[in-house]
Every structure is written in C-alpha cells, then in structure tokens.
C-alpha positions as CSV (number, residue, x, y, z in Angstrom):
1,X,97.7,18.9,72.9
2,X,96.2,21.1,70.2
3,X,95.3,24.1,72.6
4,X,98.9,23.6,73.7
5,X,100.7,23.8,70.4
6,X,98.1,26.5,69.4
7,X,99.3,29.1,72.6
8,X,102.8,28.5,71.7
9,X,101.8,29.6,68.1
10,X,100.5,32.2,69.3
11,X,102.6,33.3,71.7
12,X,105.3,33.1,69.4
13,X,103.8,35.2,66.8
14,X,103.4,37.8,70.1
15,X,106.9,37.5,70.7
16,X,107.9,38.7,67.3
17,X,106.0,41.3,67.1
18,X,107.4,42.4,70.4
19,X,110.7,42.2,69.7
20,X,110.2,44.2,66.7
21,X,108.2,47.1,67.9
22,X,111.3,46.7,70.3
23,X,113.6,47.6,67.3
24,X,111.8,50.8,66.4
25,X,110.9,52.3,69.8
26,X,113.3,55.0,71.1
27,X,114.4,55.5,74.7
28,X,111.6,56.2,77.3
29,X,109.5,54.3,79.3
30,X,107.4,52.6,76.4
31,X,110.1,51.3,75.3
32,X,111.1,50.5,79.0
33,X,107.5,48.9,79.3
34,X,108.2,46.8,75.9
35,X,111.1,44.9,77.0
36,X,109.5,43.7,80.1
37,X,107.0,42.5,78.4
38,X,109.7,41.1,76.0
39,X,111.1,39.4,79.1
40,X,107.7,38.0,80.5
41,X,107.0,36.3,77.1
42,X,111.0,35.1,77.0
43,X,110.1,33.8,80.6
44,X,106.3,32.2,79.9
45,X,108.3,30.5,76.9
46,X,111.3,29.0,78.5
47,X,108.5,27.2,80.9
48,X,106.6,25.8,78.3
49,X,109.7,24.3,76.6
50,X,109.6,21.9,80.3
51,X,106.1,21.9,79.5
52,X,106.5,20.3,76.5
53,X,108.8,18.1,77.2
54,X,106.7,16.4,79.6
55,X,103.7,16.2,77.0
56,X,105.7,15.0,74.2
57,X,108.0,12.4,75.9
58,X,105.7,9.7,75.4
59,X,105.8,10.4,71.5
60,X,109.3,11.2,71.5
61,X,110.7,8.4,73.5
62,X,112.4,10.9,75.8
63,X,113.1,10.3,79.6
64,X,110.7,12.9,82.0
C-alpha cells in the first residue's frame, strides 16, 4: 500500500511539473512532445483512481 501511495506522490509531483513546463513552452514539437506526455500521465492517473478504489474499499467500506 505504501509503494502505491508513494508512485501516485510521485507521479503527481511529475504531473505538475509537466503541466507547467507546459505553460512556458512555445509552439513546436517540444511542446507537441510535452502534452503527450501530459496526456499519458493524465491517462496512468485516471487508472490508478480504479486502482485505488479496489485497494482501499476494504478501509473505506466502499462496494468493488
């Protein structure tokens, strides 16, 4: 459980710093390269919330 709260810290922490090199990058294909990589962690995160859900049912009292 640890491990698994400790890659969505850190993945997090990726994300922001994504999204704000995102902010200062101008048109061209770095930028083009950033927001798929934006996208991949928006993607990797939106799994993990079913991810967690699954773990964390039993201490939630939440139907799987």
């Amino acid at each position: 459980m640890e491990n698994f709260l400790e890659e969505i810290y850190s993945k997090a922490l990726e994300m922001r710093q994504v999204q704000t090199d995102l902010k200062t990058l101008p048109v061209g294909e770095e930028r083009k390269e950033t927001a798929h990589e934006w996208a991949n962690l928006v993607h990797w995160m939106a799994d993990r919330l079913v991810v967690a859900r699954d773990k964390f049912a039993k201490f939630l009292k939440l139907e799987s």
